[in-house]
C-alpha positions in Angstrom: 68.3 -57.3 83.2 69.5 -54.4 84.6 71.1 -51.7 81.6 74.8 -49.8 81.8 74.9 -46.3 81.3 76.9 -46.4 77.9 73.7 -48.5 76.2 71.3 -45.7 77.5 73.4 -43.0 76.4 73.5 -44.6 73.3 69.5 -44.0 73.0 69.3 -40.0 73.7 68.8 -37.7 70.9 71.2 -35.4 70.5 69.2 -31.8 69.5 72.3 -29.8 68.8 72.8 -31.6 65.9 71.1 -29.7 62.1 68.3 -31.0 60.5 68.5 -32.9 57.2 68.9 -30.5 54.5 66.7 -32.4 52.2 63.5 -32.7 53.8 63.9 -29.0 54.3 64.6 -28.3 50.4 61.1 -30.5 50.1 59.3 -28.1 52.5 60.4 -25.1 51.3 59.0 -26.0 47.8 55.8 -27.4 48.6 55.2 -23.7 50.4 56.0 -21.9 47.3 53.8 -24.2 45.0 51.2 -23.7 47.0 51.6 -20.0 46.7 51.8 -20.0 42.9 48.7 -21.8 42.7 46.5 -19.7 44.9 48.4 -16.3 43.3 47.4 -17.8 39.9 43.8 -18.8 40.9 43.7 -15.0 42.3 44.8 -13.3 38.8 42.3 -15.7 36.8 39.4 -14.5 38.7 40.7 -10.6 38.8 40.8 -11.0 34.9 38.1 -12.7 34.0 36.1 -9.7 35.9 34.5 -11.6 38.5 30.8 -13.3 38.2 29.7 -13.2 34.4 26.0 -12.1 34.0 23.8 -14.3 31.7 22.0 -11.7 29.0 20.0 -11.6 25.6 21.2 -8.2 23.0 19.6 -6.7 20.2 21.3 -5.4 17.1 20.6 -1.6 16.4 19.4 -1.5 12.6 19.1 1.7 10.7 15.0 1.9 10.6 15.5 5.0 8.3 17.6 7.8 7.3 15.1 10.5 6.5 13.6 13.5 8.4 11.5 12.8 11.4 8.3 14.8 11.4 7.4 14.4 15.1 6.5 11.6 17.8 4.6 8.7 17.0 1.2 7.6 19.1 1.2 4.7 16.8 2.6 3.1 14.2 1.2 0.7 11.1 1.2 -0.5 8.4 -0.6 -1.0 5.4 -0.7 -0.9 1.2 -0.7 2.1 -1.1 -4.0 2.1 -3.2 -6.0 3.6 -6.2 -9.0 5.3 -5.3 -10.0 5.7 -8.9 -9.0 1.7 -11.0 -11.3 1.2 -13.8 -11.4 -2.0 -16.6 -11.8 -0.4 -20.0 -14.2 -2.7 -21.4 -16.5 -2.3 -24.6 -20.3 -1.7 -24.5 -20.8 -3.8 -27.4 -19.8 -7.6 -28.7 -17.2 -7.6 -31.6 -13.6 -8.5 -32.5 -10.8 -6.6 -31.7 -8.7 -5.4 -34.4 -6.3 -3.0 -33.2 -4.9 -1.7 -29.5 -3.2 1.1 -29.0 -1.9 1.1 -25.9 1.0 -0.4 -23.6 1.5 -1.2 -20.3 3.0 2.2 -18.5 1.4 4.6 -20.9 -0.5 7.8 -19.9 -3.6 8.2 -21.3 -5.9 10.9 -21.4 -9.6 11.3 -20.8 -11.5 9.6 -24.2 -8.3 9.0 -25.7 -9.3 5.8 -28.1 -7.4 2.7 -26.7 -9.0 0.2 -29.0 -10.8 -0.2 -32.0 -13.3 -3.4 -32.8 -14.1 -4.8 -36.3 -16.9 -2.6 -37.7 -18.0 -5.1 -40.3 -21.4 -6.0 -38.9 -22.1 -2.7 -37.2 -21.8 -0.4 -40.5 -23.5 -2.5 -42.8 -26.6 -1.6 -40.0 -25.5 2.0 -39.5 -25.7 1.8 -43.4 -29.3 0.5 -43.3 -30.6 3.0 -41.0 -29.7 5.9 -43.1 -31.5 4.0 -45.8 -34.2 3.3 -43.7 -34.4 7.2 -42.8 -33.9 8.0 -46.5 -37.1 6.4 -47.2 -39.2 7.5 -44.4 -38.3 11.3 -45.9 -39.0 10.4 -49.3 -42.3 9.0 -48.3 -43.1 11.9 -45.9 -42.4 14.1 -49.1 -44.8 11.7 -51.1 -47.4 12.3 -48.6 -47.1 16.1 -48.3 -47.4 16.3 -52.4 -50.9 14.0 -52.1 -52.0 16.4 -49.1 -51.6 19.4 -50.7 -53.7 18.0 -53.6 -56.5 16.9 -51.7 -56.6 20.2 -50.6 -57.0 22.0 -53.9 -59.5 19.5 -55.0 -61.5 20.4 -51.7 -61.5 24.1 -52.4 -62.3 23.5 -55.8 -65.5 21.4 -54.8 -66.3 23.8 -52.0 -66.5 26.7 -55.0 -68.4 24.2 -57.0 -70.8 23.1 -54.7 -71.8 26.9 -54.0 -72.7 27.2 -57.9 -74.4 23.7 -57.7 -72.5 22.2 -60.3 -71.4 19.5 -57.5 -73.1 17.2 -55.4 -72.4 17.4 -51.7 -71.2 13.8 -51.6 -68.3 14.8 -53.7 -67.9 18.1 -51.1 -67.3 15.3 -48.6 -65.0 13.1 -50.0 -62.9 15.2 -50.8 -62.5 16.8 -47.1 -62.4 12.9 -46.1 -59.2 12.7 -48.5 -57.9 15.7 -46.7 -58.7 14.1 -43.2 -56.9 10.6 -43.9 -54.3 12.4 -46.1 -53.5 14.9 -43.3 -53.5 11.8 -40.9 -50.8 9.4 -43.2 -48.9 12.7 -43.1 -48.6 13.0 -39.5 -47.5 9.1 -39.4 -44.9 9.9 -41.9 -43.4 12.6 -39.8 -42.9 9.8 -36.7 -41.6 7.8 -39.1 -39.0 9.4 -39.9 -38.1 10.3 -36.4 -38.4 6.9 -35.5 -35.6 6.1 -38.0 -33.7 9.2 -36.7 -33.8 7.6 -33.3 -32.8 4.3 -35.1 -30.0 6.2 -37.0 -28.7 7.4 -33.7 -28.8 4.0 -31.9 -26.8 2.7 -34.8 -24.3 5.6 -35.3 -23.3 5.6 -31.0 -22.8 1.6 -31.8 -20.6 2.5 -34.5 -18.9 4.8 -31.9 -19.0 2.2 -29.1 -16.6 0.1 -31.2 -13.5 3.1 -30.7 -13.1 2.3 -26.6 -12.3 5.2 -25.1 -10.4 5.6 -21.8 -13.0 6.7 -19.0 -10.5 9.2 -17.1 -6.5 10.4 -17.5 -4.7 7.8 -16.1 -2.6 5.1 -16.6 -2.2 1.7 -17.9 -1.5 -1.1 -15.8 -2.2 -4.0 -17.9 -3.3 -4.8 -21.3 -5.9 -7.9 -21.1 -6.8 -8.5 -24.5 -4.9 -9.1 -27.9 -6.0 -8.3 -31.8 -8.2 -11.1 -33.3 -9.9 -11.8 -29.6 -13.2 -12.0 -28.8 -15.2 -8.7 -26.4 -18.0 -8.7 -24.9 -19.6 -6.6 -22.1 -21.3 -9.8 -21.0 -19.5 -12.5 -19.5 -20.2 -14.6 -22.4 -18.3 -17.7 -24.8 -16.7 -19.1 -21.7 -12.8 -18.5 -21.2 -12.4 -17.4 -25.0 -14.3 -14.0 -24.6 -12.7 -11.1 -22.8 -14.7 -8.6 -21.1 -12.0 -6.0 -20.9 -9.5 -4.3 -23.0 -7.2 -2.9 -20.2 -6.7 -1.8 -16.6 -6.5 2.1 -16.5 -5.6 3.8 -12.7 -6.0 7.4 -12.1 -2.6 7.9 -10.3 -4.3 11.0 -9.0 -6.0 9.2 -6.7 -3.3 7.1 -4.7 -3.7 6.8 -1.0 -2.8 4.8 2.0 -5.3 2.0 3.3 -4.3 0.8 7.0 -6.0 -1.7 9.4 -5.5 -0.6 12.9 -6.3 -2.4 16.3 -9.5 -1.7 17.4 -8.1 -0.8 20.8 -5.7 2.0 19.3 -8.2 3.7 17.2 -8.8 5.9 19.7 -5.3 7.3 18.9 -6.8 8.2 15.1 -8.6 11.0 14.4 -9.1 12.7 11.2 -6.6 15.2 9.9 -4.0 14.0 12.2 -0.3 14.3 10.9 1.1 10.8 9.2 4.9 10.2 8.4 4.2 7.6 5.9 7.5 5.2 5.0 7.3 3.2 1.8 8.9 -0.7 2.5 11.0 0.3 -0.6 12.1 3.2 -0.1 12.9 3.3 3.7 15.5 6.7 3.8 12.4 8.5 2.5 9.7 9.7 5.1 6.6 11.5 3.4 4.0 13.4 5.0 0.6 12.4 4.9 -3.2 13.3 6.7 -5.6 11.2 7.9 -8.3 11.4 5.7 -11.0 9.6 7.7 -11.9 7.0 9.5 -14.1 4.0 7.9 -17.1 3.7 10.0 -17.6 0.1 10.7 -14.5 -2.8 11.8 -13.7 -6.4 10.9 -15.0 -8.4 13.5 -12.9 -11.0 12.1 -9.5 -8.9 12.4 -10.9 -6.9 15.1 -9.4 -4.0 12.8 -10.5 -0.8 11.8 -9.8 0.7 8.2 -8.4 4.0 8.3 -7.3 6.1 4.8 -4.6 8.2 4.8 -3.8 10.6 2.4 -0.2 12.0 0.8 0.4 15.6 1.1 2.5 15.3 -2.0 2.1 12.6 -4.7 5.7 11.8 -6.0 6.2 9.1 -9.1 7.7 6.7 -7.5 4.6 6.0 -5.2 2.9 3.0 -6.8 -0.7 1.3 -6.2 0.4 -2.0 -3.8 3.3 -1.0 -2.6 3.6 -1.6 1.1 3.8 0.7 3.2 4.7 1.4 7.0 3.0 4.9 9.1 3.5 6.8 12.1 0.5 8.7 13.4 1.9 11.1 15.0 1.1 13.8 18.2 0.0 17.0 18.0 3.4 18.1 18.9 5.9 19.9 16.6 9.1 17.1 15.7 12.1 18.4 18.3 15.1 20.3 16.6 17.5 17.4 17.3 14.7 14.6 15.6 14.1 17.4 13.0 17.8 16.8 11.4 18.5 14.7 8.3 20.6 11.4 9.3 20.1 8.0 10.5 17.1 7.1 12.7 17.1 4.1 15.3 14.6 2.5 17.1 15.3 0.1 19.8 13.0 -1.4 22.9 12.6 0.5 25.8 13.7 -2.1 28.4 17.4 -1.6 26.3 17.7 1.9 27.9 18.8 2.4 31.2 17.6 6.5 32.4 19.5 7.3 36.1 19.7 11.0 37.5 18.4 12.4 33.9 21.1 10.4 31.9 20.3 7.6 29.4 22.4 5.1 28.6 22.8 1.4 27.1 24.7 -1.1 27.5 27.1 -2.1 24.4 28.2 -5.5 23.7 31.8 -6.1 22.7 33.8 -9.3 22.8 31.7 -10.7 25.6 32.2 -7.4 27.8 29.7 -5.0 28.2 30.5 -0.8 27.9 28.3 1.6 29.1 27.4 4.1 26.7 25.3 7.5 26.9 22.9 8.0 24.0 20.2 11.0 23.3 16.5 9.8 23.0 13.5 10.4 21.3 10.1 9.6 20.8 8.8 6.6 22.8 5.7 4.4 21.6 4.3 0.9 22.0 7.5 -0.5 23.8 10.0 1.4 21.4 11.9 4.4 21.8 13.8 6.8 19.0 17.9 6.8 19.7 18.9 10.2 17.8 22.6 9.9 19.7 25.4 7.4 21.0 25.3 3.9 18.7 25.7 3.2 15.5 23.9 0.8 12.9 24.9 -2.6 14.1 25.9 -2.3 17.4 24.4 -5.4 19.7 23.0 -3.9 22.7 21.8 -5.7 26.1 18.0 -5.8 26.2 16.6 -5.9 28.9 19.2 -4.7 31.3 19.8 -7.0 33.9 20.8 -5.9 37.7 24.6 -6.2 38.4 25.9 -5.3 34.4 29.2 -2.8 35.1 31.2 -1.1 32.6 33.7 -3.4 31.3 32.0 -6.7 33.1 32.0 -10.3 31.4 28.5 -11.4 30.3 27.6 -14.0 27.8 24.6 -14.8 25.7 21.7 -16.6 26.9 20.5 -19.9 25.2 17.2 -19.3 23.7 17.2 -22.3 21.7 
């Protein structure tokens, strides 16, 4: 069928004519939406600093606040002991009466700690002297008798010259002379045997006051009034074998057991900041006294003793104790100074162009922070400068860490 040009005309689009004003307003605001979103996406990443680094941190911690007296070659650590500890006991069996000392007292040399009941042991004494008493009397006895014999032997000797004797009677007397002269000379080691029995008795008597062996003092007090001592081991768990623990304070020094393969770092005489475990602000010089010849195979250790170049009071027998053997190098001026001393790992410290520096953590950002070191030794190194007790560090450093970057903590559960 064959189409009029009206019904054609009717089908042409007319282009002059404006487009719909709401599929326009719909167009318009999908482009700006889309903007906003990739703007905000933009910002987010801008502030959350880009990729955030996985770390692990240590905390700083004060490790002391004393003087340091030079570099370390190796550090230990070890007890403080008493080269002089003794167990006052008594050299005789007997009952204590009295004690006279208390833990923490100072005793001198043969100051009398303790007396025992000296019932039994002078009723002997007693009979010795009695026993020597005699052996004089009858050494006097003997000597009268002697000298008697004699004069009757003189007197027969002058008789028998005038024949008014016989010369039987000449020889008994000098026969009485011979076995009196021979009873005498018994007599006289009699009576030092009872001297030596007398003295036996009178150091028992003695042995009852026990005496302290050396100045010292006491650390404990092992036996009561009305117990049982005995030098022997003796009477099962009711006899005691000692009165008290005495310890020459003198004679403190520091025992360590080091590694086998860093005693090569030891050598006698070598300087020793020594830092008691309860008193860590304090550092106190010490020496290396020497060197025990022999190890522990078990420990595969080495004992080495150390001694203080200053005793002070509050050093105490089995305290622990932690030392730095240190270089032959004097301490330099800035580790010399009093204040607080740090130690944190090596791998913490970053060292570029002559600078050190670490990184500080702070609300999961990381700051990079110049610090002045010290002493290094067995994977540790001495911050004198630039952090504080408590601040958390990154340690190791990890490649790609910038000052103010986002990090967070690694999982080490």
């Amino acid at each position: 069928m064959a189409l009029d040009s009206e019904t054609l005309g009717s089908l042409r689009i007319d282009r002059s004519a404006p487009p719909s004003s709401g599929a326009g307003r719909k167009i318009v605001a999908w482009v700006l939406g889309l903007s906003l979103v990739l703007g905000a996406i933009i910002a987010l990443w801008l502030w959350l600093g880009g990729k955030t680094l996985e770390v692990t941190t240590v905390v700083v911690e004060e490790e002391s606040s004393g003087t340091s007296l030079g570099n370390s070659v190796l550090n230990a650590s070890g007890y403080v002991v008493a080269r002089r500890l003794s167990t006052v006991a008594s050299k005789v069996t007997g009952r204590v009466l009295e004690i006279f000392v208390e833990e923490g007292m100072t005793v001198e040399k043969d100051q009398v700690v303790a007396s025992l009941d000296p019932v039994n042991t002078q009723t002997m004494l007693t009979m010795a002297e009695r026993e020597l008493d005699a052996s004089r009397r009858s050494l006097a006895e003997i000597e009268v008798r002697l000298a008697e014999a004699r004069r009757n032997l003189e007197r027969n000797e002058a008789l028998i010259k005038q024949q008014l004797v016989s010369q039987t009677a000449l020889d008994t007397s000098r026969a009485e002379v011979n076995a009196t002269a021979a009873r005498l000379e018994a007599a006289r080691a009699q009576v030092k045997v009872a001297e030596s029995g007398l003295a036996i008795r009178r150091n028992d008597f003695n042995d009852l006051q026990v005496r302290a062996p050396f100045k010292g003092v006491i650390l404990s007090k092992d036996a009561q009034p009305g117990e049982m001592i005995s030098p022997l081991s003796a009477g099962g768990g009711f006899t005691r074998t000692g009165i008290a623990t005495i310890v020459d304070m003198d004679s403190r020094e520091i025992e360590v057991d080091v590694n086998e393969a860093y005693i090569n770092r030891v050598k006698p005489n070598q300087r020793v900041e020594a830092t008691l475990d309860a008193y860590p602000d304090k550092s106190l010089p010490a020496h290396v006294v020497n060197i025990v010849p022999t190890a522990d195979r078990t420990k595969a250790t080495v004992r080495v003793r150390i001694g203080f170049d200053q005793l002070e009071p509050f050093i105490l027998p089995d305290m622990g104790i932690k030392v730095r053997f240190l270089d032959d190098q004097p301490a330099p001026a800035a580790a010399a100074q009093q204040g607080p001393r740090m130690r944190i790992p090596a791998v913490a410290v970053t060292r570029t162009d002559g600078e050190a520096f670490v990184w500080v953590v702070r609300d999961n950002r990381v700051e990079r922070r110049a610090v002045s070191v010290g002493a290094e030794s067995e994977g540790q190194v001495e911050i004198l400068a630039g952090v504080a007790s408590g601040d958390e560090l990154v340690s190791p450093v990890v490649p790609g860490l910038e000052d103010g970057g986002k990090i967070k903590l690694a999982d080490n559960s």
